[in-house]
LONUNU-392991 format. One record per residue: residue number from 0; residue in one letter; x, y, z of N, C-alpha, C in turn. Coordinates in Angstrom, 3 decimals, m for minus. Example, Ala and Ser with C-alpha at 12.3 -4.5 7.8 and 13.67 -1.06 7.14 Angstrom:
2
(0; "A"; (13.190; m5.690; 7.800); (12.300; m4.500; 7.800); (13.200; m3.300; 7.800));
(1; "S"; (12.850; m2.250; 7.080); (13.670; m1.060; 7.140); (12.900; 0.030; 7.870));
//
This chain:
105
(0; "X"; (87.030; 96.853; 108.553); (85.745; 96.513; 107.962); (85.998; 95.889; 106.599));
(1; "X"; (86.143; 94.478; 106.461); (86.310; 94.099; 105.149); (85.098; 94.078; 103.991));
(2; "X"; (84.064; 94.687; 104.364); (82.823; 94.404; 103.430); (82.016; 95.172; 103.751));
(3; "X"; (80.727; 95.248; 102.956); (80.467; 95.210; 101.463); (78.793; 95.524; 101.976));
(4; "X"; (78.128; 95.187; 100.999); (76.764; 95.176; 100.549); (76.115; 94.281; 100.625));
(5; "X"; (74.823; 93.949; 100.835); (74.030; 92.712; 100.768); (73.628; 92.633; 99.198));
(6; "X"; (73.701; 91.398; 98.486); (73.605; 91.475; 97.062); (72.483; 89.843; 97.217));
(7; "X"; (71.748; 90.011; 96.652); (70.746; 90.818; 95.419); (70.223; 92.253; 96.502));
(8; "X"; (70.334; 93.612; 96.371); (69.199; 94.420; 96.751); (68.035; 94.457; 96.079));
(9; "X"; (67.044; 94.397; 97.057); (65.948; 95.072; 96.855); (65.499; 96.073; 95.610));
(10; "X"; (64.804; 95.864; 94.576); (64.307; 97.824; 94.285); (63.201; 97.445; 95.377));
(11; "X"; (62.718; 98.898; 96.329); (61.814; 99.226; 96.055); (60.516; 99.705; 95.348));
(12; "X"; (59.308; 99.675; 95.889); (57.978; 100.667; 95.297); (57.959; 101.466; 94.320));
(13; "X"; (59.209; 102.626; 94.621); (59.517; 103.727; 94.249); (60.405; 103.394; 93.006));
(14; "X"; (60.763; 102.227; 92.952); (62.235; 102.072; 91.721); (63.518; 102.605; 92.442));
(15; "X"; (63.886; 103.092; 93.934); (64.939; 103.180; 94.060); (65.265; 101.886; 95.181));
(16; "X"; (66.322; 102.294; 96.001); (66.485; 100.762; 97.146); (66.387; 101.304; 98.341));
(17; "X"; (67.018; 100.865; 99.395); (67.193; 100.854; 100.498); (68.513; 100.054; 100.501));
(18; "X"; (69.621; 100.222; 100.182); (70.991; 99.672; 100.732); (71.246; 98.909; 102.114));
(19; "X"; (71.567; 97.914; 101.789); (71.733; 97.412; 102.897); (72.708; 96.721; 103.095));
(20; "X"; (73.825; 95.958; 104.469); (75.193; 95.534; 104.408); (75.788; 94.905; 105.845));
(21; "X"; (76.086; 94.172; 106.027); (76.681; 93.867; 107.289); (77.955; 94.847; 107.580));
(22; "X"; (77.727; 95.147; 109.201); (78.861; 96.515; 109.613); (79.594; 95.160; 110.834));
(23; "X"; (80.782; 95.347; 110.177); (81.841; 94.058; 110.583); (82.912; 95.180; 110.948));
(24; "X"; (82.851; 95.589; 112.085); (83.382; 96.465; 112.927); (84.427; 95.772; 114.055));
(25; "X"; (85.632; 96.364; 114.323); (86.672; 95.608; 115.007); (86.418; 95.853; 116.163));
(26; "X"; (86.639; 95.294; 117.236); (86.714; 95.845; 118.769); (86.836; 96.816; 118.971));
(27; "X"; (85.889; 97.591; 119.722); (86.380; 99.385; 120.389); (86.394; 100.088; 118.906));
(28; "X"; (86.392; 99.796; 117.797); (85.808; 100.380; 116.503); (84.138; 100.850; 116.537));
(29; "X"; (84.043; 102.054; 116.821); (82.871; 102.771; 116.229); (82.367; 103.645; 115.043));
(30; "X"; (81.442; 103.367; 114.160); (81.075; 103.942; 113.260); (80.689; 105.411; 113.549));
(31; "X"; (80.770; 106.440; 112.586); (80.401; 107.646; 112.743); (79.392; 107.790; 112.057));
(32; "X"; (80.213; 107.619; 110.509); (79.127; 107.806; 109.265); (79.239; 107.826; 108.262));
(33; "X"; (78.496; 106.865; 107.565); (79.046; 105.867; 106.204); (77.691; 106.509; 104.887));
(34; "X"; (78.183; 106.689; 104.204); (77.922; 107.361; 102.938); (78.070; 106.417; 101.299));
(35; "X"; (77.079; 106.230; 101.011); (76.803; 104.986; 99.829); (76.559; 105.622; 98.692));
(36; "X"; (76.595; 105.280; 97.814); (76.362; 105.609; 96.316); (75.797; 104.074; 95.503));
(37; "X"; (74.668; 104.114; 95.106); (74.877; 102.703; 93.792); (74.361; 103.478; 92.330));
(38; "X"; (74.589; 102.785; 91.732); (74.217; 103.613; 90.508); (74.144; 101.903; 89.115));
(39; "X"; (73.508; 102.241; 88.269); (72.981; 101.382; 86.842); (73.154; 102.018; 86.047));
(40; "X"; (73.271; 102.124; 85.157); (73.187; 102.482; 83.328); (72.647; 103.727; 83.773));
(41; "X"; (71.939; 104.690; 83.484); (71.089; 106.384; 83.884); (70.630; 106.377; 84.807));
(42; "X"; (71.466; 105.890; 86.221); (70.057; 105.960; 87.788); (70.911; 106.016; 88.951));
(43; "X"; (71.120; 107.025; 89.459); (72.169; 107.046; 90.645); (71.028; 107.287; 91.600));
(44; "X"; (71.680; 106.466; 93.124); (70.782; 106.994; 94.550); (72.016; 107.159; 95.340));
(45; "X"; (72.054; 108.405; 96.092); (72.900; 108.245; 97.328); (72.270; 108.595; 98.477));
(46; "X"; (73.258; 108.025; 99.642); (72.513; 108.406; 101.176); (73.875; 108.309; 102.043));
(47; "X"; (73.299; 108.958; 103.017); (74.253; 109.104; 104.154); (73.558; 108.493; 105.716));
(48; "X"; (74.252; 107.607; 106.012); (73.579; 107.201; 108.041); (75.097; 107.532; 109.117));
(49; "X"; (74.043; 108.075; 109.600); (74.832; 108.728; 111.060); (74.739; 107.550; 112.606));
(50; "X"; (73.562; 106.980; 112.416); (72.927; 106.242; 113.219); (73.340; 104.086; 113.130));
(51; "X"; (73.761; 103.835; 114.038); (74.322; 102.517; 113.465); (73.622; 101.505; 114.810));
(52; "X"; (72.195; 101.456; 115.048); (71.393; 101.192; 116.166); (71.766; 99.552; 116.328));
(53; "X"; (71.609; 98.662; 115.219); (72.534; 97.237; 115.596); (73.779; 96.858; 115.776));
(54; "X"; (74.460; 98.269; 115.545); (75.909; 97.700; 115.593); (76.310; 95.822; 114.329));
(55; "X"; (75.710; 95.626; 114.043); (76.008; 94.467; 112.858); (75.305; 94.573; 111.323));
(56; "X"; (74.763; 95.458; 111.007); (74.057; 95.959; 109.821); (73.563; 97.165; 110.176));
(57; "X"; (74.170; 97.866; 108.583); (73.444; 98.858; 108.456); (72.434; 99.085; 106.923));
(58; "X"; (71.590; 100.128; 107.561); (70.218; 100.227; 106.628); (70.436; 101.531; 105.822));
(59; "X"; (70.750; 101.970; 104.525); (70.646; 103.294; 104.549); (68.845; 103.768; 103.452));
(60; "X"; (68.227; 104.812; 104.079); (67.153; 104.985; 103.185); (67.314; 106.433; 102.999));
(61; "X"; (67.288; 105.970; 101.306); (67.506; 107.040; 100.775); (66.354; 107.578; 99.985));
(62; "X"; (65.984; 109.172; 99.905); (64.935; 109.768; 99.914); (64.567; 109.901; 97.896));
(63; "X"; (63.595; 108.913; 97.509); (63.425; 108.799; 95.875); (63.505; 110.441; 95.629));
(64; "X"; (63.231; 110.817; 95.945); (62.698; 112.526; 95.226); (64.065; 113.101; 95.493));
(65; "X"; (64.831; 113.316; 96.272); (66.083; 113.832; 96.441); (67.658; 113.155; 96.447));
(66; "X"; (67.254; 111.815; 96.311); (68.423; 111.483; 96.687); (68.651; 110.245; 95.196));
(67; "X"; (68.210; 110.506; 94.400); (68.194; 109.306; 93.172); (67.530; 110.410; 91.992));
(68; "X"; (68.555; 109.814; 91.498); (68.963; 110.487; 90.122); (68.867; 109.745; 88.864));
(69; "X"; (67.912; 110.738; 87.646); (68.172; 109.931; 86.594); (66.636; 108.750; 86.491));
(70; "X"; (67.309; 107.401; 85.414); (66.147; 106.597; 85.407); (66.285; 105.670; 86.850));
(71; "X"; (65.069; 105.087; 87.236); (64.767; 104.031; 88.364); (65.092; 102.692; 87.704));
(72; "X"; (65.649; 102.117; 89.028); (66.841; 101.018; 89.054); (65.721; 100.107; 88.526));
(73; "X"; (66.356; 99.008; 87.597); (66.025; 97.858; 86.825); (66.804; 96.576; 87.491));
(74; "X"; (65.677; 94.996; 87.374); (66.768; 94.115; 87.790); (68.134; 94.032; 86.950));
(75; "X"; (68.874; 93.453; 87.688); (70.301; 93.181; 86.801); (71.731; 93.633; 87.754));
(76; "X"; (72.563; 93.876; 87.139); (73.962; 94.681; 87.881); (74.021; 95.530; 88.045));
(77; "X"; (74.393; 96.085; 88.734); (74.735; 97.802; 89.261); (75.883; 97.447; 90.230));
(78; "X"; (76.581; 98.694; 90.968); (77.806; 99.181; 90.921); (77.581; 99.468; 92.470));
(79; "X"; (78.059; 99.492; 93.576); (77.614; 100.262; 95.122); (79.169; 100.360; 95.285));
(80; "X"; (79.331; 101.758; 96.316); (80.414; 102.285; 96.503); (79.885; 102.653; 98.139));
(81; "X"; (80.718; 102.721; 98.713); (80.453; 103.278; 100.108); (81.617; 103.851; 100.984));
(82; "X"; (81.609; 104.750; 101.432); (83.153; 105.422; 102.326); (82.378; 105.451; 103.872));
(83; "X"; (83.160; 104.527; 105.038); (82.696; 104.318; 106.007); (83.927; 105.355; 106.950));
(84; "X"; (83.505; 106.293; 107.889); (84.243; 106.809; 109.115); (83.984; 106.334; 110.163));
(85; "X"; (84.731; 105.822; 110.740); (84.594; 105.469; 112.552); (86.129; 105.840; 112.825));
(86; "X"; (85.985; 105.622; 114.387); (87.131; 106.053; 115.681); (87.252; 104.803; 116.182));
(87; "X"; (88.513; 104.476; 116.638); (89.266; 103.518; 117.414); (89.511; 104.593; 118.352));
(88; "X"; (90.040; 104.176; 119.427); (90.425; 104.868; 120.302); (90.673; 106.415; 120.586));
(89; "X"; (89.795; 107.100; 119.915); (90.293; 108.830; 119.430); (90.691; 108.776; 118.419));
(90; "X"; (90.923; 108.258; 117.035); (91.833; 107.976; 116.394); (90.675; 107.712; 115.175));
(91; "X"; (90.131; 108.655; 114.223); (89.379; 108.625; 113.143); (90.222; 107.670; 111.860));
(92; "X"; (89.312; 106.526; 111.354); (89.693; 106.268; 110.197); (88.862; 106.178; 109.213));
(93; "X"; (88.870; 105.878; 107.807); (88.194; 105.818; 106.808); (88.309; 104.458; 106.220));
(94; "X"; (87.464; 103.926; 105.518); (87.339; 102.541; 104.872); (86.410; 102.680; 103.515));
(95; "X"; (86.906; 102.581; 102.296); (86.192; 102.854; 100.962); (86.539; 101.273; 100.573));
(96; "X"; (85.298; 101.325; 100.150); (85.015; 99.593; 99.267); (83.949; 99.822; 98.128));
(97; "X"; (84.223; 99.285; 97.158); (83.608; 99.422; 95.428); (83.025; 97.590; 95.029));
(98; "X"; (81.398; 97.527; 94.970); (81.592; 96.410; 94.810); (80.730; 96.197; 93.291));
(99; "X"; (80.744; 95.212; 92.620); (79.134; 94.674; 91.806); (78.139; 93.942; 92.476));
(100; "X"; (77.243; 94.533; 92.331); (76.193; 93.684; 93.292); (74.717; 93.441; 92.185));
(101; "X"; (73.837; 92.429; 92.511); (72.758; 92.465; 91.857); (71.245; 92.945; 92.628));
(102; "X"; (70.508; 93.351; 91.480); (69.296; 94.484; 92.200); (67.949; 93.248; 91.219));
(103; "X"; (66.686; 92.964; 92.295); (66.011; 92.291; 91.451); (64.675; 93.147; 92.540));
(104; "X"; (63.682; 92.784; 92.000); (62.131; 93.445; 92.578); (62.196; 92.017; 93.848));
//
């Protein structure tokens, strides 16, 4: 999985996002469950998806009241981190990627 995040995200309503990213998955590579973090200057959101229904993007929504921390995301730069698990053949691996991405309304 060489990538990443869709950049510019979204804020949402709420001031937090909805993460979003193309899942560039190898043959007979299945996702399990990929776990995101972005964070700005005082405003962290994280989420976790179990569920990967297009197989070519994934959506993660993460819950404003529990899952975002701190002040609500402003346009500009911020930071997304994500640790992806899937199986090849029986055979669990992990994939961590750190990117800069931009956040606008």
């Amino acid at each position: 999985m060489p990538r990443n995040f869709d950049s510019p995200l979204k804020i949402n309503k709420d001031g937090c996002l909805d993460p979003t990213g193309p899942l560039d998955l190898a043959p007979g590579e299945t996702a399990v469950r990929l776990d995101i973090w972005v964070w700005q200057d005082n405003g962290a959101c994280v989420a976790c998806q179990r569920s990967f229904p297009s197989g070519e993007q994934w959506t993660a929504t993460p819950d404003p009241k529990q899952d975002h921390t701190g002040e609500m995301f402003k346009p500009g730069p911020a930071t997304a981190m994500a640790i992806l698990v899937s199986t090849t053949a029986g055979e669990t691996k992990t994939f961590q990627w750190t990117e800069g991405i931009l956040l606008e309304y």
